[in-house]
C-alpha positions as CSV (number, residue, x, y, z in Angstrom):
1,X,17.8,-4.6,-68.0
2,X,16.6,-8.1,-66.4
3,X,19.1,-11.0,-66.2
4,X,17.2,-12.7,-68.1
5,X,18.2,-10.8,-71.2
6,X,21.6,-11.1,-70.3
7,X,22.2,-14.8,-70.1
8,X,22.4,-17.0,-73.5
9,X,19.4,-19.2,-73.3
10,X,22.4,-22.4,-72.8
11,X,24.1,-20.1,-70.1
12,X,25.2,-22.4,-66.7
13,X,24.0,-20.1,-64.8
14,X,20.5,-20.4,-65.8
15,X,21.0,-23.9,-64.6
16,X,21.9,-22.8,-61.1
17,X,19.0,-20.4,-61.6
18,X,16.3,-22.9,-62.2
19,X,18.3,-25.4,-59.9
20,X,17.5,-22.6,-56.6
21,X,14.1,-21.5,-57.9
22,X,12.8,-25.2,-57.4
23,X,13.6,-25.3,-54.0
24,X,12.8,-23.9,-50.4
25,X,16.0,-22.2,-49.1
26,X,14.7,-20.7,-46.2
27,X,16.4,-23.3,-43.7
28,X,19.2,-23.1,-45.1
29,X,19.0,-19.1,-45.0
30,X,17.9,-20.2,-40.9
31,X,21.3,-21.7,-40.9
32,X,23.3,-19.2,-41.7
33,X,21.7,-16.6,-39.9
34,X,22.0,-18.8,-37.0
35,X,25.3,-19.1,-37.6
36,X,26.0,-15.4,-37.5
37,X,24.6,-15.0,-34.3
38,X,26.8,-18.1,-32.7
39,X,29.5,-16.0,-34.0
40,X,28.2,-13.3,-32.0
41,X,27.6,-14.9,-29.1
42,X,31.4,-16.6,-29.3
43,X,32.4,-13.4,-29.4
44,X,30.3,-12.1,-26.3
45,X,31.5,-15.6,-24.4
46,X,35.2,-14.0,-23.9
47,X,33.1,-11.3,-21.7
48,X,30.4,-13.8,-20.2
49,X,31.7,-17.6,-19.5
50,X,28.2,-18.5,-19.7
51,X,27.3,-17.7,-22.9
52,X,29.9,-20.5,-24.6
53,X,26.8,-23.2,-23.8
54,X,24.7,-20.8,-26.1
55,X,27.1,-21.2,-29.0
56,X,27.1,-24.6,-29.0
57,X,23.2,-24.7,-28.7
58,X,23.3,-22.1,-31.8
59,X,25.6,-23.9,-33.9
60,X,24.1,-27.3,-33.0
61,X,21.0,-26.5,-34.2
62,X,22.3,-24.5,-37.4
63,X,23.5,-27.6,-38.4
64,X,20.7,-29.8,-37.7
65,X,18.7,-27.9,-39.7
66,X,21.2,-27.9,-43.0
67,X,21.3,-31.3,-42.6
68,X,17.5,-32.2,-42.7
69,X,17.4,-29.7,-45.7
70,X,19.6,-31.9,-47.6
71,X,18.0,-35.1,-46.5
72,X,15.2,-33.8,-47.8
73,X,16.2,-33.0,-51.0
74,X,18.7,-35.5,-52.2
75,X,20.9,-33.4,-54.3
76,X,24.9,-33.6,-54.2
77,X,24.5,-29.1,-54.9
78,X,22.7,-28.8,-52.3
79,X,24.6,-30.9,-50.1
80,X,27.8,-28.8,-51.1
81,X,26.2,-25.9,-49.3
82,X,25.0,-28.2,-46.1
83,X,28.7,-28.9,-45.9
84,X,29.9,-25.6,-45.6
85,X,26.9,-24.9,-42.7
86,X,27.9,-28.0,-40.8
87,X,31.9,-27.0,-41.1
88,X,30.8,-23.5,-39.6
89,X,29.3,-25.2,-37.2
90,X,32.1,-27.3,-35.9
91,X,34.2,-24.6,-36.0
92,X,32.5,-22.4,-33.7
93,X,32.0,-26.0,-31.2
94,X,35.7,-25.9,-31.4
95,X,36.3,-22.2,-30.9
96,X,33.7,-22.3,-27.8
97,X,35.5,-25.4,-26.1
98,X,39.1,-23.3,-26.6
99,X,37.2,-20.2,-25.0
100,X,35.6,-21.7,-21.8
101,X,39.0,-22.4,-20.9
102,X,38.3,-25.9,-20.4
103,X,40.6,-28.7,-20.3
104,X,41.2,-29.3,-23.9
105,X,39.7,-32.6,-24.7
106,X,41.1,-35.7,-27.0
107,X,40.4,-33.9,-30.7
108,X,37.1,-36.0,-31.5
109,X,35.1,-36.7,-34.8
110,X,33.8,-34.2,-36.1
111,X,30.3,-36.0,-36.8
112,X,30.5,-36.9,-33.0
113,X,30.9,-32.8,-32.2
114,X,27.6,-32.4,-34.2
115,X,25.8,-35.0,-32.2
């Protein structure tokens, strides 16, 4: 059975529905794929001190690319989502600092960690 039988024609979800169909996710899907592999890479930067400049590289441009995806679209749902990608992102900045081993530096903004 398709799921379009199962919704009531004035089901919220065929608002989401029609809201996704209208739009061209695939950065965003970039983002979070990218995302997964900064994890990844976080992960192989506790074997491989050099790797920690590639998770910041990863997540840095994960988040870049959210961000111009909601730019370009304008809408507070969508933003939402770029919110949770740029959050990800920070974190694993965050995580990669605390793993170099680094002197832990004054805790800054985090719109100045995605710069």
């Amino acid at each position: 059975m398709a799921l379009e039988d199962l919704l009531e024609t004035d089901h919220q979800a065929r608002v989401v529905w029609d809201f996704c169909t209208g739009l061209d996710l695939e950065p965003l899907y970039e983002s979070i794929r990218s995302l997964a592999n900064a994890v990844w890479e976080l992960a192989a930067s506790y074997d491989d001190e050099r790797r920690h400049e590639r998770v910041r590289t990863i997540a840095l441009g994960a988040a870049a690319t959210a961000s111009g995806l909601a730019e370009d679209a304008r809408d507070l749902r969508l933003a939402e989502l770029v919110v949770q990608v740029r959050s990800v992102a920070v974190d694993l900045l965050r995580a990669a600092e605390q793993a170099s081993g680094a002197q832990a530096a004054p805790e800054r903004p985090t719109d100045e960690l995605l710069t």
